[in-house]
KOLNURO-400016 format. One record per atom (N, C-alpha, C): y, x, z; residue in three letters. Coordinates in steps of 0.001 Angstrom, whole numbers, padded with zeros to 6 digits, always signed. Example, Ala and Ser with C-alpha at 12.3 -4.5 7.8 and 13.67 -1.06 7.14 Angstrom:
// residues 2
-005690+013190+007800ALA-004500+012300+007800ALA-003300+013200+007800ALA-002250+012850+007080SER-001060+013670+007140SER+000030+012900+007870SER
***
This chain:
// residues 311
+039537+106757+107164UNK+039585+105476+106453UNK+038542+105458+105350UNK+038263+104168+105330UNK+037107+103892+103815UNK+037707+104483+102744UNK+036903+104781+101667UNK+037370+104824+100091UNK+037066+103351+099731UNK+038015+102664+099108UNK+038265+101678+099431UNK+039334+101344+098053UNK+039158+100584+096664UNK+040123+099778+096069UNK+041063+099371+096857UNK+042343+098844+096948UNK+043336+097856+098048UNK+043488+097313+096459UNK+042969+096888+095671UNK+043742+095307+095235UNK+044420+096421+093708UNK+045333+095680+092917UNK+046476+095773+092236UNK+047146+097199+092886UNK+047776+098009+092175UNK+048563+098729+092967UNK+050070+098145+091490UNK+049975+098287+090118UNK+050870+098409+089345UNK+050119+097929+088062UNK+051170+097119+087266UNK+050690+097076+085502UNK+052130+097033+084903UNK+051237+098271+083840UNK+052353+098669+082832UNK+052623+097849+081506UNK+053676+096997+081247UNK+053188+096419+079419UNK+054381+096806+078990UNK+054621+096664+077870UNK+055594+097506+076629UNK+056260+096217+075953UNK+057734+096528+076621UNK+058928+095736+075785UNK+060011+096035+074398UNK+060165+095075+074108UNK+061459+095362+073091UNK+062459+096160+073598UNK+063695+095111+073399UNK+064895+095304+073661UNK+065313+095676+075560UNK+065430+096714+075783UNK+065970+097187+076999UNK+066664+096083+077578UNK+067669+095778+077323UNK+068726+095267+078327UNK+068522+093388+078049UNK+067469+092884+077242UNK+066886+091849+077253UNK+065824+091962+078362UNK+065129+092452+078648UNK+063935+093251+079829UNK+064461+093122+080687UNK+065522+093995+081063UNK+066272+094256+082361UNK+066602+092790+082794UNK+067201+092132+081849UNK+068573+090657+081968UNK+067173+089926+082641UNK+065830+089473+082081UNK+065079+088702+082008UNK+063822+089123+083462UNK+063979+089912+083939UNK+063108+090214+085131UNK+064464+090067+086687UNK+065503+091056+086091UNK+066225+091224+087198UNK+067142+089816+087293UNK+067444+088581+086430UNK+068629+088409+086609UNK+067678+086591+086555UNK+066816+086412+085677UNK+066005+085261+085733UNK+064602+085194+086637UNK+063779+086162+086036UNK+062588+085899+087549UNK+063078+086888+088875UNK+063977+087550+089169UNK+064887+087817+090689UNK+063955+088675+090775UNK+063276+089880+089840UNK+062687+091039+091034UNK+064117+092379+090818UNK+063356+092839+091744UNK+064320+094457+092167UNK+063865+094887+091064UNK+065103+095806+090670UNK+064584+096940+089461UNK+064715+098098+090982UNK+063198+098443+090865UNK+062933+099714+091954UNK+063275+101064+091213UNK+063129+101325+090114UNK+063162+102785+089819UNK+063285+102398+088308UNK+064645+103624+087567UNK+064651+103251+086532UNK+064695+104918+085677UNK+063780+105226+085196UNK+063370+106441+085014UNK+063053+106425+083358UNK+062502+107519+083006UNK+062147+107773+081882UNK+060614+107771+081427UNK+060056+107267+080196UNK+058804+107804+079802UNK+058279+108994+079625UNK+057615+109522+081121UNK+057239+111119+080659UNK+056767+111343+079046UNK+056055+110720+078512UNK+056150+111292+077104UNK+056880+111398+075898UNK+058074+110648+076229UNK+059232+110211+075539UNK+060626+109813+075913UNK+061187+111447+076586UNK+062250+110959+077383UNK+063363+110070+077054UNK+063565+109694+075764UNK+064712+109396+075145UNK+064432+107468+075306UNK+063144+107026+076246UNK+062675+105691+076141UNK+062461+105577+077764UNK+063385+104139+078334UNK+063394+104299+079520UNK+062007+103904+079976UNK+061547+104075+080973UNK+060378+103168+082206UNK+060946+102418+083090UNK+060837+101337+083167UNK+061749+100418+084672UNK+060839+100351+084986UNK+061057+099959+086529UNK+059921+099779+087688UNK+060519+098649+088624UNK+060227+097179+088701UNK+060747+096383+089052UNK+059398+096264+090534UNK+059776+095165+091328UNK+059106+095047+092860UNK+059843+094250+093423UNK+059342+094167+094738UNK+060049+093778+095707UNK+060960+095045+096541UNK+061453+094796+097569UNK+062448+095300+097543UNK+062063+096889+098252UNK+061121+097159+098315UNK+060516+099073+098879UNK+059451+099541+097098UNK+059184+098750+096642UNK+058296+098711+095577UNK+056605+098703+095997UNK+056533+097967+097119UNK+055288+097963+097560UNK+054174+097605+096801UNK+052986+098849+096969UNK+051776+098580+096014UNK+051752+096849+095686UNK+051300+096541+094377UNK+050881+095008+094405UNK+051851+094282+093830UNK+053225+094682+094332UNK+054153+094062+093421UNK+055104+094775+092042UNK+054652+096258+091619UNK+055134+096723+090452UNK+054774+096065+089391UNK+055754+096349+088368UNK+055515+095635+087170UNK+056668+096601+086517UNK+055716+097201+085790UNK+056809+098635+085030UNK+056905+098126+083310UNK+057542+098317+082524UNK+057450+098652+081172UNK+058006+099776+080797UNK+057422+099931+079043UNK+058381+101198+078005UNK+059110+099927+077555UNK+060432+100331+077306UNK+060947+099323+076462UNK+061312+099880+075261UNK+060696+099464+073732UNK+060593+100624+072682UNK+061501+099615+071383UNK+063100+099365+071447UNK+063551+098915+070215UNK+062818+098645+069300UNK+062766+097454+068582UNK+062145+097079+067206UNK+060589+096995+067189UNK+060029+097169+068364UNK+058712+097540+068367UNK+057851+096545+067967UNK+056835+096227+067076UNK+056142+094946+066881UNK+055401+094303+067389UNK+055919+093291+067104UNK+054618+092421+068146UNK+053482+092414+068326UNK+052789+092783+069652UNK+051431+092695+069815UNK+050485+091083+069604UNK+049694+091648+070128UNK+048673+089950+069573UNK+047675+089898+070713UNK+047539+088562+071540UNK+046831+088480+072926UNK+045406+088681+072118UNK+044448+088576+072120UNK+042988+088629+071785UNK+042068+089322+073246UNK+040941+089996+072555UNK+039642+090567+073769UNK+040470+092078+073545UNK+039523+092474+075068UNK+039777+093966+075129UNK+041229+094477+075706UNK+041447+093326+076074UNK+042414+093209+076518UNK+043176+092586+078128UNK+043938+092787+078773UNK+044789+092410+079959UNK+045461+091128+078937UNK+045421+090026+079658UNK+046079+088758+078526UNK+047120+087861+079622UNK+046842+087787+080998UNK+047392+086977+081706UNK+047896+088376+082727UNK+048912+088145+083273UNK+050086+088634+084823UNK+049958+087162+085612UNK+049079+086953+086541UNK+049556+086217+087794UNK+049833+086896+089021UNK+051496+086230+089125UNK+052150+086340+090135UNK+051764+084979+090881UNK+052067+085431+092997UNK+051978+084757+093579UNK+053289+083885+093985UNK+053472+082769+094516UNK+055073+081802+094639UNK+054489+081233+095949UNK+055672+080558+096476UNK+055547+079700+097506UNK+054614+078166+097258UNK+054443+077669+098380UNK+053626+076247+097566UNK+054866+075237+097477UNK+054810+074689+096294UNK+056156+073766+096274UNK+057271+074126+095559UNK+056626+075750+095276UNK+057908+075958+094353UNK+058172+075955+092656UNK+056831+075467+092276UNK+056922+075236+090803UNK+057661+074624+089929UNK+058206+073608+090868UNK+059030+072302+090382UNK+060599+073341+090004UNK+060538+074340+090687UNK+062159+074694+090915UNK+062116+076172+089704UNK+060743+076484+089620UNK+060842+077412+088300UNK+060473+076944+086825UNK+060173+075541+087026UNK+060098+074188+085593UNK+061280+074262+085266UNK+062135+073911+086259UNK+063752+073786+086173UNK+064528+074997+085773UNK+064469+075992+086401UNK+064492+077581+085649UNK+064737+077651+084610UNK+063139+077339+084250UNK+063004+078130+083032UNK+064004+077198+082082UNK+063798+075636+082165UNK+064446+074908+081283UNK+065824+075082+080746UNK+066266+075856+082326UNK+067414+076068+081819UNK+068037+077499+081282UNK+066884+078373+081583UNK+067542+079826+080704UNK+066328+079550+079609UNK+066029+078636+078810UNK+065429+078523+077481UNK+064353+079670+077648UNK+063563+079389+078743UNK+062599+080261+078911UNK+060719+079453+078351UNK+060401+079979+077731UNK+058715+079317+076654UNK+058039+079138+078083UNK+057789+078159+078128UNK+056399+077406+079607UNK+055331+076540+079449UNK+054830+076122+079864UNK+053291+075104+079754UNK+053598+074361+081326UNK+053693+072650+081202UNK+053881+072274+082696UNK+052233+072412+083672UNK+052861+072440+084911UNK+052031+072974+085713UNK+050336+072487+085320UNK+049420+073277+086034UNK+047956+072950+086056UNK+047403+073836+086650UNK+045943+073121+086913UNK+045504+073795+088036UNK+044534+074856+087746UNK+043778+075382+088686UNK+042241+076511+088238UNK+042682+077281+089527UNK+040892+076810+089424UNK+040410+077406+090895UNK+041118+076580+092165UNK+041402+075638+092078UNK+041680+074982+093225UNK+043396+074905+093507UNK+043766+075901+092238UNK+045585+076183+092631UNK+046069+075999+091855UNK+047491+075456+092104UNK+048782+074685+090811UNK+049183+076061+090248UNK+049228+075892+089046UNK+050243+077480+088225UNK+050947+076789+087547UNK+051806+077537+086536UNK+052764+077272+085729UNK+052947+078603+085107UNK+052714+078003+083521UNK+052311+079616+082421UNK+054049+079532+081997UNK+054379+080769+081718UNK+055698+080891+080781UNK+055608+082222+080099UNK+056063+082717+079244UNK+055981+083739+077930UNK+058139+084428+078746UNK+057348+085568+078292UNK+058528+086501+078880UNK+059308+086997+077140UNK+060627+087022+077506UNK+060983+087014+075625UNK+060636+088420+074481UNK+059591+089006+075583UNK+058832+089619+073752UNK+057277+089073+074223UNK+057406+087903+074236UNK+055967+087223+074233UNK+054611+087506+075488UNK+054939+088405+076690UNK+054046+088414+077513UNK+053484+087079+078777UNK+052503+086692+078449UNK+052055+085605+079666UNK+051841+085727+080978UNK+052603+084967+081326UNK+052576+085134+082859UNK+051738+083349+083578UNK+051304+084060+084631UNK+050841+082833+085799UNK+052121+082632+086936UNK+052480+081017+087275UNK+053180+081695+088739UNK+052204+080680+089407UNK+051592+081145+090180UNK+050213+080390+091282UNK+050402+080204+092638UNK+050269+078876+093520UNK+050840+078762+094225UNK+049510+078966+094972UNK+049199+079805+095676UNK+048044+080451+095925UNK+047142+079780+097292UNK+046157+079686+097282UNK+045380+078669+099093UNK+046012+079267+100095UNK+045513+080811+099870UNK+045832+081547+100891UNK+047530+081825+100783UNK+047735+081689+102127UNK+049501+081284+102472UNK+049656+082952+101897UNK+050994+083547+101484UNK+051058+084931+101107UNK+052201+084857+102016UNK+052154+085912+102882UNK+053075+086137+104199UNK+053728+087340+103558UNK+053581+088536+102087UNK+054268+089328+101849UNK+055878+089204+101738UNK+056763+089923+101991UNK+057857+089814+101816UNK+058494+089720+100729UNK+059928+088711+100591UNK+060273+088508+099071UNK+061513+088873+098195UNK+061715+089554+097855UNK+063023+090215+097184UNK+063786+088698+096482UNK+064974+088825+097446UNK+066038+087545+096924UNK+066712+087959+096066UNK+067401+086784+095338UNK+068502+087091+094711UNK+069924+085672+094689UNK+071029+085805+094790UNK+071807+084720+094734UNK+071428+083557+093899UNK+070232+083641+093313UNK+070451+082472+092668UNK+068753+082165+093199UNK+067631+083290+093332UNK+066012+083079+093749UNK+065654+083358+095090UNK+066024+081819+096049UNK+065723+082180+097158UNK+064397+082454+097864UNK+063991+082549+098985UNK+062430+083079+099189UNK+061948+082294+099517UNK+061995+080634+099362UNK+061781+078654+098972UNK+060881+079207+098105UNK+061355+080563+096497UNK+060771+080184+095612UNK+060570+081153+095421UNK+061052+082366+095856UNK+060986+084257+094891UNK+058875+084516+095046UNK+059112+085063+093867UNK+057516+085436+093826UNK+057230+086970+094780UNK+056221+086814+095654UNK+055635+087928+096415UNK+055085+088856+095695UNK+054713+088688+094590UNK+053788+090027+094165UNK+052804+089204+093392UNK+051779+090258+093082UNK+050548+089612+091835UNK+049881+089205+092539UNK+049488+088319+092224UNK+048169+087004+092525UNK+046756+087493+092068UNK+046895+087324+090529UNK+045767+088205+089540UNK+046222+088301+088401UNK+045481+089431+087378UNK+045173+089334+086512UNK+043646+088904+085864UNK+044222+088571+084071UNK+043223+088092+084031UNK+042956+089048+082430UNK+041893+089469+082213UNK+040981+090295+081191UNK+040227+089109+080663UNK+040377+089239+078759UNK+039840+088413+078023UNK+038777+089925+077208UNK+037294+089171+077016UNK+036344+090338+076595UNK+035290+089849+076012UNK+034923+090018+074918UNK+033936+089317+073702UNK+032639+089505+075038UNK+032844+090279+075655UNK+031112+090343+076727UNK+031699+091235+078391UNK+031088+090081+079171UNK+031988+090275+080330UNK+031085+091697+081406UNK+029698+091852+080398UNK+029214+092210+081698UNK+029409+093794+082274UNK+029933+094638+081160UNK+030214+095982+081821UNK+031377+096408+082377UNK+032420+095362+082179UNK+033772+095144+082633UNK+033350+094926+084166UNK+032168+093790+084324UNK+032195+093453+085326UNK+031343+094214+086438UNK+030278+095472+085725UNK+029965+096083+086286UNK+030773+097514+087363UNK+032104+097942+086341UNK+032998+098822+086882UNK+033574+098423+088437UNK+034002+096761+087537UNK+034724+095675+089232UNK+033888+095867+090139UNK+032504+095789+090243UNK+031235+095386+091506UNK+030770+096800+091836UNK+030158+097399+090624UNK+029888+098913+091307UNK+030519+099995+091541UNK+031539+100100+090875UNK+032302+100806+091346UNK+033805+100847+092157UNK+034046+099637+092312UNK+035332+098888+092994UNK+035203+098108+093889UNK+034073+097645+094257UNK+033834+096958+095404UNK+034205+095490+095510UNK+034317+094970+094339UNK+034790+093415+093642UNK+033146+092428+094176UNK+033558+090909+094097UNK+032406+090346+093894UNK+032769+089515+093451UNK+031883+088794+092593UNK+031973+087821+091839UNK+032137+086250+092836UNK+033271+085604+092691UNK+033984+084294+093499UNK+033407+082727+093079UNK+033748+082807+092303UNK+033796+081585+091551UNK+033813+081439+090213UNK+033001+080335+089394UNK+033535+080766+087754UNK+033526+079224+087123UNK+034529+079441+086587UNK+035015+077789+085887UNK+034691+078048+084318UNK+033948+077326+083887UNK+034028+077318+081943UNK+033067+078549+081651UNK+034159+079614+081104UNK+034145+080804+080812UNK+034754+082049+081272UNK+035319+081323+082039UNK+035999+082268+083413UNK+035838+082609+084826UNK+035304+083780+085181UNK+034736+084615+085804UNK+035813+085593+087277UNK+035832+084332+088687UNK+036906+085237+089232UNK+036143+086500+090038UNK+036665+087877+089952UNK+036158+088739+090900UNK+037106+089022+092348UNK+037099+089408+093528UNK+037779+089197+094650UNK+037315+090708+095459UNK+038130+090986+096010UNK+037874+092117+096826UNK+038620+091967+098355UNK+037863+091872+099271UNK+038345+091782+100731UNK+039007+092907+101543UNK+039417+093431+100650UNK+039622+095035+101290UNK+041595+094817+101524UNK+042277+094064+100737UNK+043208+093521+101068UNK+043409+091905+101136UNK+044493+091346+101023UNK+044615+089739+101271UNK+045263+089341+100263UNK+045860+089995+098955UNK+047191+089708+097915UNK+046529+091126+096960UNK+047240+089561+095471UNK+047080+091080+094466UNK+045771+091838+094989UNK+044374+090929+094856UNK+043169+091074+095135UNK+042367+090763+094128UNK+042705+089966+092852UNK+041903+089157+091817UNK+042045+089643+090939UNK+040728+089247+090238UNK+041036+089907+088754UNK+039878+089195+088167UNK+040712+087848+087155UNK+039584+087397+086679UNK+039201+087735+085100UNK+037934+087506+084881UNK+037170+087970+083406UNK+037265+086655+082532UNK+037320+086335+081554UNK+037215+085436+080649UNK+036480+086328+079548UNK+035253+085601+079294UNK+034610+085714+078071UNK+034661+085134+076861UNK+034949+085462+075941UNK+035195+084798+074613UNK+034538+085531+073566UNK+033324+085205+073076UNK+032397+085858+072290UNK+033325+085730+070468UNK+033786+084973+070451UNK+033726+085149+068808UNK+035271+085260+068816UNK+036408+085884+069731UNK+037988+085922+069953UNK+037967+087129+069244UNK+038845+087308+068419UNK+039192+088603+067833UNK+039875+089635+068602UNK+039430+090436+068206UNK+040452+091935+069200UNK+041676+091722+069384UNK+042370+092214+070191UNK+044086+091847+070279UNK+044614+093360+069887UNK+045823+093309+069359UNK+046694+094240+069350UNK+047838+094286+070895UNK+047277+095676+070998UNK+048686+096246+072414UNK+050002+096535+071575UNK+051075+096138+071965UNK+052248+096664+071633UNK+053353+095720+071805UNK+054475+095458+071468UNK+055193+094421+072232UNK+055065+093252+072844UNK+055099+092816+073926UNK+054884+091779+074663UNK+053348+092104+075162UNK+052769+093263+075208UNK+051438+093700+075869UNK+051617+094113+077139UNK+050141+094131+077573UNK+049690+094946+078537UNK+049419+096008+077599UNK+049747+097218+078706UNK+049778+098517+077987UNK+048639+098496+079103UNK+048392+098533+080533UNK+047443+099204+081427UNK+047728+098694+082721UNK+046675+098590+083259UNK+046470+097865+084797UNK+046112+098924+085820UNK+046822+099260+086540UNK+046747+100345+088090UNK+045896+099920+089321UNK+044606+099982+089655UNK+044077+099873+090864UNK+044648+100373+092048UNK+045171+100288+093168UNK+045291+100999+094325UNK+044565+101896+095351UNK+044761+102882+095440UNK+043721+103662+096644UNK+044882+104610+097612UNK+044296+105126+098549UNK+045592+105048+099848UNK+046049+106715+099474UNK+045375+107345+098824UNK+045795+108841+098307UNK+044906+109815+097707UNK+044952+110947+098262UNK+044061+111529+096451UNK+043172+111588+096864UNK+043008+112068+098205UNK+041423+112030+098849UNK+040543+111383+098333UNK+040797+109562+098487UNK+040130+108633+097602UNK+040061+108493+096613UNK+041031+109169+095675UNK+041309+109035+094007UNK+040299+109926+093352UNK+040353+111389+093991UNK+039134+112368+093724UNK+038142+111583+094059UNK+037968+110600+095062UNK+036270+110055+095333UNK+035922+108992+094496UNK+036746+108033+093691UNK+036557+107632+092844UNK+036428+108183+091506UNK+036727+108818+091206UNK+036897+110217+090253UNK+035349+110251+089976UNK+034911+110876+090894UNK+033507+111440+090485UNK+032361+110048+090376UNK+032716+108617+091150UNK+032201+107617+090847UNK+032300+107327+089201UNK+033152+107468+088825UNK+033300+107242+087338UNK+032696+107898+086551UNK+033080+109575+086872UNK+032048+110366+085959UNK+030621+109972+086020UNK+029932+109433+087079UNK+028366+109651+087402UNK+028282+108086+086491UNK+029108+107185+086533UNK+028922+106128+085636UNK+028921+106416+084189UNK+029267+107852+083788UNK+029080+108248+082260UNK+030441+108011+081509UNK+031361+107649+082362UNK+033148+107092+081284UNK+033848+108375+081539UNK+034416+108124+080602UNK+035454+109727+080498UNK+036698+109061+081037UNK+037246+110226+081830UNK+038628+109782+082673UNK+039104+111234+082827UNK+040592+111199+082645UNK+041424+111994+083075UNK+041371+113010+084354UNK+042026+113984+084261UNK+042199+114843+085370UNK+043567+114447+086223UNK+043760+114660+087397UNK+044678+114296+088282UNK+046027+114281+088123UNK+046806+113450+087745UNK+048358+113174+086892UNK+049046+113504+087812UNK+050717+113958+088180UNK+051435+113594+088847UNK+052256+112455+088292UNK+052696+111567+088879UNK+053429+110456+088429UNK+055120+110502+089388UNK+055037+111358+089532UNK+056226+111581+090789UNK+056119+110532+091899UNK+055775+109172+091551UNK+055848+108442+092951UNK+054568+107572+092874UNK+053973+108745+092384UNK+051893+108340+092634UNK+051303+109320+092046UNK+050047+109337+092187UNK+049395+110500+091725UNK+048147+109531+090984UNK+048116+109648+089791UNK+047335+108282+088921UNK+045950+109464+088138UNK+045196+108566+087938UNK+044053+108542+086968UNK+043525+107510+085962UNK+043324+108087+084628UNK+042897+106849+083731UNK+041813+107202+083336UNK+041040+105805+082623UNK+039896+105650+081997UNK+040084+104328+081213UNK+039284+104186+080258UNK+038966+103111+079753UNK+037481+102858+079843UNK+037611+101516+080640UNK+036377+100377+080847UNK+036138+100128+079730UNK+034586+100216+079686UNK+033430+099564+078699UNK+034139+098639+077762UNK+035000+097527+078401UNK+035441+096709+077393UNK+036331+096224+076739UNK+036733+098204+076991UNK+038342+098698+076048UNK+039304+098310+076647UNK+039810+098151+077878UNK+040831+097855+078731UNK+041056+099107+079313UNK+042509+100112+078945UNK+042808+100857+079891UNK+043252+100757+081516UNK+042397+100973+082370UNK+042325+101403+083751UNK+043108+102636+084125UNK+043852+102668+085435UNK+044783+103327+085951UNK+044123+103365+087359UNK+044007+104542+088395UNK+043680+104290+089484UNK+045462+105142+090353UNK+045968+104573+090854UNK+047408+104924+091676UNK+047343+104986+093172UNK+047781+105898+093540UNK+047668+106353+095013UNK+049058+105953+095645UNK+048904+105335+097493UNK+050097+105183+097840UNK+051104+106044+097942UNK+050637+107347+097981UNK+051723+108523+098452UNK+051988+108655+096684UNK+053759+109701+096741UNK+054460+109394+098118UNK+055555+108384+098026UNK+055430+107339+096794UNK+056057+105956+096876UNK+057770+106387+096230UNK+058348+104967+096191UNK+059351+105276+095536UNK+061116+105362+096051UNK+060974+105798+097223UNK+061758+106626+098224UNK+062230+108311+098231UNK+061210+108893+097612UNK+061233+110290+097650UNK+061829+111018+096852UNK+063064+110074+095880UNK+064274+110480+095197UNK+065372+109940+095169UNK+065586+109071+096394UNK+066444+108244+096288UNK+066205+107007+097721UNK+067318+107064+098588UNK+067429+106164+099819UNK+067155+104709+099263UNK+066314+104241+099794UNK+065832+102302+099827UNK+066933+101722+099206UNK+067973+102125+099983UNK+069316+100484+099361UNK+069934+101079+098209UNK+069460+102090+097709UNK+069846+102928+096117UNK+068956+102669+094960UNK+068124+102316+095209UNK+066516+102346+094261UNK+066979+101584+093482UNK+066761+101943+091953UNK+066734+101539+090918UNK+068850+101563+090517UNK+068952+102033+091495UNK+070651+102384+090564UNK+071006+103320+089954UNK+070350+104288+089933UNK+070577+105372+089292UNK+069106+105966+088293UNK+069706+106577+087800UNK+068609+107108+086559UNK+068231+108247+086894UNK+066788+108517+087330UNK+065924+109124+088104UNK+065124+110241+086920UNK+065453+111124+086363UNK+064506+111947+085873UNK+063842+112837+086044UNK+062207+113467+085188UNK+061173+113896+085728UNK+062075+115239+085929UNK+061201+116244+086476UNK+062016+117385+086415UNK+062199+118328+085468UNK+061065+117742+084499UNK+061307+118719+083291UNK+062566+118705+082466UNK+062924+116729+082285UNK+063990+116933+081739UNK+065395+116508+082272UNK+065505+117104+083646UNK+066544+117429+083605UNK+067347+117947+082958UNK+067541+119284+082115UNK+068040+120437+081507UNK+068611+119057+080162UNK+067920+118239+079737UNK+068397+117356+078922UNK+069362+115977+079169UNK+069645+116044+080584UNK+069851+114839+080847UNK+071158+114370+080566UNK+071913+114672+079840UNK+072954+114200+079283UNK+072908+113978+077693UNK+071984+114668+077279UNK+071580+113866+076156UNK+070729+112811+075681UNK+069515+112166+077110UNK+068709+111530+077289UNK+070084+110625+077954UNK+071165+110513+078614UNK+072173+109028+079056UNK+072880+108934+077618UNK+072948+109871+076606UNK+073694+109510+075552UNK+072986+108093+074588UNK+071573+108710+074898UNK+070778+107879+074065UNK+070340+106679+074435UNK+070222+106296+075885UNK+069704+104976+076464UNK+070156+104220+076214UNK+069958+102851+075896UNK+071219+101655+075792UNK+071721+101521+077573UNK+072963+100783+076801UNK+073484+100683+078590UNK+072966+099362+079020UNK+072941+099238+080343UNK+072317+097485+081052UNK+073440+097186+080896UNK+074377+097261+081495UNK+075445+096432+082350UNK+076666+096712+081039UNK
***
């Protein structure tokens, strides 16, 4: 097989209140909580891992959720928009949604040829829901109340705000295999054919926007996809020969990741499919139980003392 980007694999951003997080992904926008684990660097702070219903590349959407934590601030240098993909037709029925779990929105509008609808997640993160040209045939995690009329498939795009678009945009083209689509205003879409979904990633330039602060209601980091390490090592050394400093080979228990930060201060994640989030736990179990790394096991009754409870 090619070495080859596939699109989105995962993005990480950093919440408040735990069981506000949980209530507000699992119970209002209807995704699966796939895996509910710990922050390897801070076991005592959970990681959720929400998806569709296997956690297939494209549709993760993980946070830290860190009590009291302060609010971040959208600006450059930053991940500023999450677009998710929806059915066509179904905007009208997540207007109504939101209206009614007092959820922050903007009524629909278009870009690039497609209807969205913006809403703020309650520690302030922006989301797209885009009713996309291309039909999205991915499969859709229901819920009794979000049928698959309306459940979102996975990411559409993100979108990167950057006082200067062009070395951001050099990483996308030369080293990711992106090309530049279309560009409206000041916004810059890049596209990669290597998959069909959770393929975009557009640039917005804003020369005189002030820096943003990461931290509640942020993007913490955006995950590229590649099919395993084979390719991860081959991107690896693409990066070094580009002169950016990046990490040595992580285990992530259900990926094997690499980071860097792009030219224009956006932390980059590269995530491999193997070996996914099955390999501690049977499909119709995922995300019910509390999954820890193996180090801290030996702690793990003092790491459930400390978690808040969901339910």
């Amino acid at each position: 097989m090619k070495n080859e980007i596939l699109g989105i694999h995962h993005i990480t951003a950093i919440a408040g209140n735990a069981k506000k997080n949980y209530d507000f992904y699992t119970k209002i926008l209807g995704l699966r909580l796939i895996k509910k684990t710990v922050n390897f660097d801070d076991p005592h702070t959970y990681h959720f891992y929400y998806g569709d219903e296997k956690g297939t590349p494209g549709s993760i959407l993980t946070f830290f959720p860190w009590e009291g934590i302060q609010a971040g601030r959208r600006g450059t240098k930053q991940v500023t928009e999450i677009g998710y993909s929806v059915p066509a037709g179904s905007l009208d029925f997540w207007q109504n949604r939101f209206e009614l779990h007092n959820v922050i929105y903007n009524k629909p509008a278009v870009k690039f040829g497609e209807r969205y609808l913006t809403f703020l997640d309650p520690d302030g993160l922006k989301f797209e829901l885009t009713e996309a040209k291309v039909k999205d045939s991915r499969p859709q995690w229901e819920t009794k109340e979000v049928s698959k009329e309306n459940a979102v498939h996975g990411f559409h795009h993100i979108t990167i705000t950057t006082n200067k678009m062009e070395a951001t945009a050099a990483v996308l083209t030369h080293i990711f295999g992106y090309k530049l689509a279309e560009t409206e205003v000041n916004r810059s879409r890049f596209v990669t054919d290597t998959v069909e979904q959770a393929n975009i990633v557009d640039l917005v330039e804003a020369p005189g926007e002030a820096i943003g602060h990461v931290a509640g209601g942020s993007v913490h980091h955006v995950a590229f996809r590649v099919k395993d390490e084979a390719t991860l090592m081959y991107f690896r050394d693409k990066i070094v020969e580009m002169g950016l400093n990046i990490t040595e080979k992580i285990d992530r228990n259900y990926f094997y990741s690499l980071y860097f930060r792009e030219p224009g201060g956006v932390l980059f994640e590269l995530a491999t499919d193997n070996p996914g989030f099955t390999i501690d736990e049977p499909l119709e179990e995922l995300g019910q139980n509390l999954k820890l790394p193996a180090q801290y096991e030996s702690i793990r009754e003092e790491i459930e003392d400390i978690l808040p409870k969901l339910t």
